[in-house]
N, C-alpha and C positions, 0 to 999 in steps of 0.2 A: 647365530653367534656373530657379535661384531669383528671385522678384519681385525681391527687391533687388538680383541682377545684373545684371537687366534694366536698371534704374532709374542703375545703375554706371555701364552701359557708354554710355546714352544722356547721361547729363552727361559722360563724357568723349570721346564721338562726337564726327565734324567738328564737325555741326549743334550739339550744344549748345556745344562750345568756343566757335563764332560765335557765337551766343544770348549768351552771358555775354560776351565782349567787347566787340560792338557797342554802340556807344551808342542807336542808333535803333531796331535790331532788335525787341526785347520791347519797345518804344510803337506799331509798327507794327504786329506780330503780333497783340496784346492788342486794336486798334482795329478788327481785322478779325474778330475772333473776337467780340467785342461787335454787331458790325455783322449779324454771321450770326445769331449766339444772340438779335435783336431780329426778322430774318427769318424765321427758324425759330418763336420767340414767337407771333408774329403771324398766321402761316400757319396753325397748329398751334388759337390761340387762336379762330380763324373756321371752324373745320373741329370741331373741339372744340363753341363754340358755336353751329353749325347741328345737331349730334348734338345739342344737349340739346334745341331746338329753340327755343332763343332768337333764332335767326339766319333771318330767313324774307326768301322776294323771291329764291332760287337751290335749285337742288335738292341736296339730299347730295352726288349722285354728280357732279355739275355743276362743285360747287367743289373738293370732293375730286381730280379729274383739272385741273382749271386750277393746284391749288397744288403738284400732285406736281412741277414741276421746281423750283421754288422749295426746298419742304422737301426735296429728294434733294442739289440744291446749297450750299443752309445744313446742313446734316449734313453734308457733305462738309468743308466750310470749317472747319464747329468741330471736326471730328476732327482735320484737318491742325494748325490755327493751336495747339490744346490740346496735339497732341504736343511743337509748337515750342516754346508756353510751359516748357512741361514739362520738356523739354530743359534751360531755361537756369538753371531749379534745382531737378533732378531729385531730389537727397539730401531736401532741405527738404518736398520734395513727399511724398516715399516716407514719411517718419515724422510727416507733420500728417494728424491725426483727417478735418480738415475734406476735405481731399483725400480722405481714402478713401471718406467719406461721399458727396463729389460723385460720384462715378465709382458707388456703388452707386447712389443716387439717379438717374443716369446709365442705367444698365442697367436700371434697374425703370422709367423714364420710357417710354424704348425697348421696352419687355415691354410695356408697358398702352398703348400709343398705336398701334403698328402691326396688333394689331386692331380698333383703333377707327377707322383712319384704311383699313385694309383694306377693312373692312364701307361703310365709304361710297362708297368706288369701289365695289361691288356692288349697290349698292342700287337695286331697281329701284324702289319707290317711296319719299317722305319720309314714309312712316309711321317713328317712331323707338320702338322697344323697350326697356323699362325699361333691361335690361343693357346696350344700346348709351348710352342718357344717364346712366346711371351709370361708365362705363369710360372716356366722355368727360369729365364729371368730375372721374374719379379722376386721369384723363392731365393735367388742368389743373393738380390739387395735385402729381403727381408733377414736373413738369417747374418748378414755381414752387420744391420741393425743393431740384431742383438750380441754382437761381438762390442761393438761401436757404445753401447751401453750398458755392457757391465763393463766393459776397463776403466768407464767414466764412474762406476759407484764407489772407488776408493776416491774420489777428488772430491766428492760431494760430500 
């Protein structure tokens, strides 16, 4: 199936017809996907900085496993509420740069964080290795990316 069929059939699915007619629909969606994308942030951003080793007073593996159901259920939320948005102007979405930008930044955020976020659920002790506070790091600018590119897909 071609990308753009895809992107077809979901603007004319149930879900997006409702997406586009509803009046409260996309302020609700959007509020809860901002709400997760700030959980995920944050979860991410204290797990991120105990890898560099900015974060002391809990061990890696300590905070790593307390925030795993947090970041499994804000991933969950921003996939679901993104498809929704998506949905209700799926055409606009398929052919703006900034869209395609979020979703690769999206997927490369995803590549670089779930080793970094792996490795600390493993870690038996909080010695931190270069590569791990570099990957932390890297995961920090990755995921501010995809901040930095959806706020750009309304101007586009």
């Amino acid at each position: 199936m071609h990308l753009l069929a895809l992107f077809q059939w979901l603007a004319h699915s149930a879900v997006g017809q409702f997406m586009q007619r509803s009046q409260w629909a996309f302020a609700i969606v959007e509020t809860i996907h901002l709400i997760a994308l700030a959980a995920l942030g944050g979860t991410l951003l204290a797990v991120s900085l105990r890898a560099i080793g900015l974060l002391r007073g809990i061990s890696s593996r300590s905070i790593a496993r307390e925030l795993l159901p947090v970041i499994l259920s804000a991933l969950t939320a921003i996939v679901t509420t993104g498809i929704l948005m998506v949905s209700e102007e799926a055409l606009k979405c398929y052919y703006n740069d900034a869209f395609r930008a979020k979703m690769i930044a999206f997927a490369v955020a995803l590549l670089i964080s779930a080793p970094v976020y792996i490795a600390q659920l493993r870690k038996a002790n909080d010695q931190q290795p270069w590569w791990l506070r570099l990957g932390a790091a890297l995961s920090l600018l990755s995921w501010l990316s995809v901040g930095i590119a959806g706020r750009t897909i309304g101007f586009l």
